[in-house]
N, C-alpha and C positions, 0 to 999 in steps of 0.2 A: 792309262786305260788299256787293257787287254785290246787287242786288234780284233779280236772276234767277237767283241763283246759291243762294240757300237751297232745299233738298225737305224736309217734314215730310207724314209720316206722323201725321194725324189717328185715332184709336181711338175712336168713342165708345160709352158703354158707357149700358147700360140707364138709360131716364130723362132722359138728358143731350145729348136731341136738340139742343135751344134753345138752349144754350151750343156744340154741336158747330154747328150750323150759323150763330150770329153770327161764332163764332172762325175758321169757314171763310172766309166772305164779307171780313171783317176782314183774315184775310193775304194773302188773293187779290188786294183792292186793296193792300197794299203790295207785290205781284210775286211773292210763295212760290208754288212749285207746293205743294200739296197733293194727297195721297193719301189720302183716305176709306176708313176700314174699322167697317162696324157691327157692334159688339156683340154679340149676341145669346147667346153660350152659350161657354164655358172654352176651347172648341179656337178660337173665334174670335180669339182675345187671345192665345192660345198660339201662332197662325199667324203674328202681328203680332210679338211678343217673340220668337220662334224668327229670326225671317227667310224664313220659310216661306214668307208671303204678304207681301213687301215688297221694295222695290232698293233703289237708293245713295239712302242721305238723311242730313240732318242731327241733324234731330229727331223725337225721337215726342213726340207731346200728346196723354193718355191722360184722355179728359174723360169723368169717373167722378164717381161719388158712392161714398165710402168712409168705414168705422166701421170701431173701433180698428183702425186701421193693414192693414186690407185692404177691397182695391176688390170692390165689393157685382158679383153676379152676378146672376141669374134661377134662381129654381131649376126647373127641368126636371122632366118625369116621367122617370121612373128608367126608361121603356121610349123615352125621348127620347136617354138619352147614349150617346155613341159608345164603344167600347173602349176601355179606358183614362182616360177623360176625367175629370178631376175635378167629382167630386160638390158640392153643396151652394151658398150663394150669397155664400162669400165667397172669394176670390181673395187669398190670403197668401204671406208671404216665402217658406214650402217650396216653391209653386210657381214663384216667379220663378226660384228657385235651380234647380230642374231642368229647366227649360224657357227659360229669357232665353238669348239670344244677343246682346250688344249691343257687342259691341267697336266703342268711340268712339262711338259715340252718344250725346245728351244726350237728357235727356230729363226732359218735364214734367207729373204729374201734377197736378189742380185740385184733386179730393176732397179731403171733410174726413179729417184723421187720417191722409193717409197718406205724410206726410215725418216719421214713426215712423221711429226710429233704425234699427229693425231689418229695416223694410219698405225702408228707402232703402241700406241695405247690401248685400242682396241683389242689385239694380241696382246699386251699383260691383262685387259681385263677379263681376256677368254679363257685365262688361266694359264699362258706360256709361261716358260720359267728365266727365261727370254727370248728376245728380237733384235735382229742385225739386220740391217740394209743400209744404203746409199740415201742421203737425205738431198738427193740433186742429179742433176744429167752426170753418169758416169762412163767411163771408157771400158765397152764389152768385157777388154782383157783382165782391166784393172779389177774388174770384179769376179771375173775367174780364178785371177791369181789370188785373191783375197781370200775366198772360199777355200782352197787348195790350204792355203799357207794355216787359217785358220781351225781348220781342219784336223791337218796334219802336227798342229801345235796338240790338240785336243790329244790325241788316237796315240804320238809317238814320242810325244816328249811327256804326255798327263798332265800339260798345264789347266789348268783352269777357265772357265770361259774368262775370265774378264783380262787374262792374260796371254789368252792363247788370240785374242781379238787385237788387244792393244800390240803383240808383236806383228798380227797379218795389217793394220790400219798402220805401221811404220813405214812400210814399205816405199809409196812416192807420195805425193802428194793429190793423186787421183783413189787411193785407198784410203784418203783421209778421211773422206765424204762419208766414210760409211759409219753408223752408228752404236752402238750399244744401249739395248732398255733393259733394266731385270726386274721382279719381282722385286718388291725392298721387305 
């Protein structure tokens, strides 16, 4: 794949400035454009998943910190949320399912727990073209490096996803956690 030729859509979600912003810096030297979108409250992530607030890209990389199989949110005063908006501070499959828009889009989150069978479903059925995450408590690094390595397989060598995955999940045994769903 052309180096100029990759857009990713960055999301980072409460906490996960320091990973959002090495992961930035990281693909920018390898030529991706990135699009930065911060976190902060349910319709943020919902603009990003919808297409609401995003154009033609490849990927999203949704750098979360996530428990059982949903991505952790802020909780808000209750005189904070907007209409509609989902309450509380965890981000689950019911919402991807009513709110993703993803057709062909791949997509990868870091958090721990949330390449959950049923978290990474919701994303094929929003139309991703895939979904990568950790399906357990993972080590910060491991999933940095993972991201990087996988990445980098994509963009410099033009592997494929399912190859440029299975060489970043070789790595140790804390990159093993992470998972692969595609489109069949």
């Amino acid at each position: 794949m052309d180096q100029q030729a990759m857009h990713i859509t960055l999301a980072a979600g409460p906490n996960s400035e320091l990973e959002s912003f090495a992961l930035r810096a990281a693909l920018e030297n390898f030529g991706v454009k990135v699009d930065m979108h911060w976190i902060g409250r349910p319709n943020d992530l919902i603009n990003v998943l919808s297409g609401k607030n995003r154009g033609e890209i490849d990927y999203i990389l949704l750098s979360f910190h996530g428990e059982e199989g949903a991505f952790l949110m802020p909780e808000l005063g209750e005189d904070v949320y907007e209409d509609g908006e989902p309450r509380g501070t965890a981000f689950r499959a019911e919402e991807i399912k009513r709110y993703a828009s993803l057709k062909g889009i791949h997509i990868i989150s870091t958090g721990c727990t949330l390449g959950e069978k049923n978290l990474a479903h919701a994303f094929i059925e929003a139309g991703a073209a895939s979904y990568t995450a950790p399906d357990d408590y993972i080590d910060g690094n491991a999933a940095f490096i993972f991201v990087l390595t996988m990445l980098y397989e994509l963009i410099n060598n033009t592997k494929t996803v399912r190859a440029a995955f299975d060489q970043a999940r070789s790595i140790d045994e804390e990159t093993k956690l992470f998972q692969l769903y595609m489109q069949k």
